[in-house]
C-alpha positions as CSV (number, residue, x, y, z in Angstrom):
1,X,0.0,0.0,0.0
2,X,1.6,3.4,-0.9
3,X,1.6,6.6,1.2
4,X,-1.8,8.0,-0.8
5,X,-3.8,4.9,-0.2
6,X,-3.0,5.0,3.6
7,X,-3.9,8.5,4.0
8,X,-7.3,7.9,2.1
9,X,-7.6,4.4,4.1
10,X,-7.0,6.9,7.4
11,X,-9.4,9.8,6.2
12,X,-12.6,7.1,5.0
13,X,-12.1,5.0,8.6
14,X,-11.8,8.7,10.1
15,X,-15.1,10.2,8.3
16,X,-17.0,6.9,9.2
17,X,-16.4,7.3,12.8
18,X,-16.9,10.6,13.1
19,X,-20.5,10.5,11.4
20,X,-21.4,7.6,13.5
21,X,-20.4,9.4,16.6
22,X,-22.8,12.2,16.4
23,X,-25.2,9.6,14.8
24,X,-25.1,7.7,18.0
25,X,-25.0,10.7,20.5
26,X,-28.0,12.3,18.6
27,X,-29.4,9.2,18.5
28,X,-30.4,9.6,22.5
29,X,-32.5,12.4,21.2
30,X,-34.7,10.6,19.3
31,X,-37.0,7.2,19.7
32,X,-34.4,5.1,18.7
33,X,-34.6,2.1,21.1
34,X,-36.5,4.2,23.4
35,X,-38.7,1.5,24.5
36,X,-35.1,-0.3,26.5
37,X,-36.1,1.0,30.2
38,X,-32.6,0.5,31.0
39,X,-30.6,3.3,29.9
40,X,-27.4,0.7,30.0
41,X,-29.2,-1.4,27.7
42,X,-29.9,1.1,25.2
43,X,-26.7,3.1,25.5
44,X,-25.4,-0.8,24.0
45,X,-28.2,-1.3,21.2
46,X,-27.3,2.3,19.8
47,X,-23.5,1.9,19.9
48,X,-23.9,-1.8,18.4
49,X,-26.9,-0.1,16.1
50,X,-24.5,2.7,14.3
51,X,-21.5,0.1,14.5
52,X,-23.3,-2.1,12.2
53,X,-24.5,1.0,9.8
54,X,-20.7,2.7,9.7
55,X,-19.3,-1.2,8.9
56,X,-22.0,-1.6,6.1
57,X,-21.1,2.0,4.5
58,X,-17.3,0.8,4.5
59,X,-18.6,-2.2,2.7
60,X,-20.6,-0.5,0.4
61,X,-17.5,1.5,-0.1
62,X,-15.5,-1.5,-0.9
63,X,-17.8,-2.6,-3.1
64,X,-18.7,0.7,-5.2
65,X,-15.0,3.0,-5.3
66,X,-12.7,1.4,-3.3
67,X,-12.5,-1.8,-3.5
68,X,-8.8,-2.9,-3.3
69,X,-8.0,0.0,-0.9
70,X,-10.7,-1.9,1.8
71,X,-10.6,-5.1,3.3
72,X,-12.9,-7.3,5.2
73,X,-10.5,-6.8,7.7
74,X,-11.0,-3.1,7.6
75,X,-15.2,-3.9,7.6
76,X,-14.2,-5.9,11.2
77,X,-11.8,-3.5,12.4
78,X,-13.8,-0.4,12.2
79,X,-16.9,-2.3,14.0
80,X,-14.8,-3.9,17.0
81,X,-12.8,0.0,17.1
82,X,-16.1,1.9,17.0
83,X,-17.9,-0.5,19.6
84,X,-15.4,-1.0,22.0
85,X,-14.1,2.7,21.9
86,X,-17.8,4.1,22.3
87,X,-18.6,1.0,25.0
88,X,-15.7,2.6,27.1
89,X,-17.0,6.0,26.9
90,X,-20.7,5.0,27.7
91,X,-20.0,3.2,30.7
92,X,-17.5,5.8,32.0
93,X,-19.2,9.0,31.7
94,X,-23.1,8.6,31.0
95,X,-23.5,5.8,32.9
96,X,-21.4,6.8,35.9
97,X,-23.6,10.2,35.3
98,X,-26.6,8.1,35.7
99,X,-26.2,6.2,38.6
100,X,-23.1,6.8,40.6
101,X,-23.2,8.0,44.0
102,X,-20.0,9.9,43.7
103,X,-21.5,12.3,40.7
104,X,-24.7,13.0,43.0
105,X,-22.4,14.0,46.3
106,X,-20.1,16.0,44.1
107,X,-23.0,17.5,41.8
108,X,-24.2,18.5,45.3
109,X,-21.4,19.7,46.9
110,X,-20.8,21.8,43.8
111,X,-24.6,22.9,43.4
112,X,-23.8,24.4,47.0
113,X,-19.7,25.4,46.6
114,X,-20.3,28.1,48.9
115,X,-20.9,26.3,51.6
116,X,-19.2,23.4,53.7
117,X,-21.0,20.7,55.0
118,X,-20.5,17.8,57.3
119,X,-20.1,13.8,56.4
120,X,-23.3,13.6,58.2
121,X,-25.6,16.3,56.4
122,X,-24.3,14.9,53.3
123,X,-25.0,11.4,54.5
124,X,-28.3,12.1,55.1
125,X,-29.3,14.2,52.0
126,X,-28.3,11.4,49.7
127,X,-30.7,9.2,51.9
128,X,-33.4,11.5,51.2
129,X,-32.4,12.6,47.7
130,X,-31.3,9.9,46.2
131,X,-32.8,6.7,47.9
132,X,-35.8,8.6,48.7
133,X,-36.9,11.6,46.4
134,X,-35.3,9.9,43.6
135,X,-36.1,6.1,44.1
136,X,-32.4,4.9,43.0
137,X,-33.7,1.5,44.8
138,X,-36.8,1.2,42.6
139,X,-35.0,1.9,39.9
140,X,-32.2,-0.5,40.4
141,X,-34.8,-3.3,41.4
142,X,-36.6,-2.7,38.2
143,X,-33.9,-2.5,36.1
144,X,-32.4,-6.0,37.4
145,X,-35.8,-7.8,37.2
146,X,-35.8,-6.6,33.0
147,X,-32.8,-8.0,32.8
148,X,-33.3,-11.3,34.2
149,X,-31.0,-11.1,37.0
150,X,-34.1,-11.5,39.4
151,X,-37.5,-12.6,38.6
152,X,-41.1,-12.4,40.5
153,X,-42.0,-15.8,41.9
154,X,-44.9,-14.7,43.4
155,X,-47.1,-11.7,44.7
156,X,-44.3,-9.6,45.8
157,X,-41.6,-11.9,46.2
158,X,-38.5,-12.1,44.3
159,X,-35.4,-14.8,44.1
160,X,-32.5,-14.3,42.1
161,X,-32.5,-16.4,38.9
162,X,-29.4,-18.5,37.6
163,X,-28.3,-15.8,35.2
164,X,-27.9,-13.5,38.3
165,X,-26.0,-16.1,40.5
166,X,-23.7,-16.9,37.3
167,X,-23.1,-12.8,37.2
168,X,-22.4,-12.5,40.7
169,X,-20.1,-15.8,40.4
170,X,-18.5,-12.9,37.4
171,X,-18.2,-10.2,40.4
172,X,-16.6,-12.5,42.6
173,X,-14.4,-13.7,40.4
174,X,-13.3,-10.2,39.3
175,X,-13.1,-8.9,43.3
176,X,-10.5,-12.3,43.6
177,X,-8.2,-11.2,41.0
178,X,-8.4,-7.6,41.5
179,X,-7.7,-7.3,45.3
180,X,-11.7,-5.6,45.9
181,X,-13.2,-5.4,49.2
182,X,-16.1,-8.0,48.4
183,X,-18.5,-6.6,51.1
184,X,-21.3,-5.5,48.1
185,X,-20.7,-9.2,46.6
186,X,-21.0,-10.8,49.8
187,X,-23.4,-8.3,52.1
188,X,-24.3,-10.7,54.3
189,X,-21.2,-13.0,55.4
């Protein structure tokens, strides 16, 4: 491959991720997927959604101008680069945004930076904000029993299924290898 073709290899993978970028952040915007109640979930079904559209434009590519400039290997390598790249983002910033405890004490402390406050009154305005006010409980229940993890057996009773003991077999796995505290894995040794 000569210089030119790699510079026009670089600037066709570099056009095709950019467009599916803001394809996929304007994609929260619109109904797309909008009927996943987990915000996880679709964050994942978008990303996987305009992976699978940028990959077919490089093939249509291939097939239509440039086709011994792109390989199948370039089809793959641009889907696995734009999901995996876009999967890191997701889960880092708008899903740590959406759920972590961390962002709400900070967003509060910051909300209020003119003031200091103790452990305590912090302590106890997450319990009412964020366990209370906002439901983060109900939420997290909910969002557990769409995904299987946990499952009604009956009138307001719930056990955990086998997909959510094989996932917390996943967590304790992961605590094992990585040094972690495993008091949230275990909450009741």
């Amino acid at each position: 491959m000569n210089i030119r073709n790699f510079f026009q290899l670089i600037l066709i993978y570099a056009v095709l991720v950019l467009a599916g970028t803001v394809a996929y952040i304007i994609s929260f915007r619109t109904p797309l997927f909008s009927g996943t109640d987990v915000f996880f979930f679709r964050g994942i079904y978008i990303i996987l959604f305009w992976g699978v559209v940028i990959a077919a434009a490089m093939l249509c590519l291939k097939f239509f101008k440039f086709g011994e400039l792109i390989t199948a290997r370039d089809v793959l390598l641009l889907f696995a680069g734009f999901c995996c790249v876009h999967v890191v983002i997701f889960t880092h910033l708008p899903v740590t945004a959406d759920r972590s405890i961390t962002v709400f004490m900070l967003g509060y402390m910051s909300d209020n930076s003119e003031q200091d406050f103790s452990e305590q009154e912090i302590e106890e305005y997450f319990v009412s904000k964020y366990v209370g006010e906002y439901e983060a409980f109900d939420k997290r229940f909910h969002e557990q029993v769409y995904s299987g993890t946990i499952e009604e057996t009956s009138e307001g009773r719930y056990r955990i299924t086998e997909n959510g003991i094989r996932l917390m077999k996943i967590y304790d796995t992961t605590a094992k290898l990585y040094l972690l505290d495993d008091k949230l894995i275990h909450p009741s040794k």
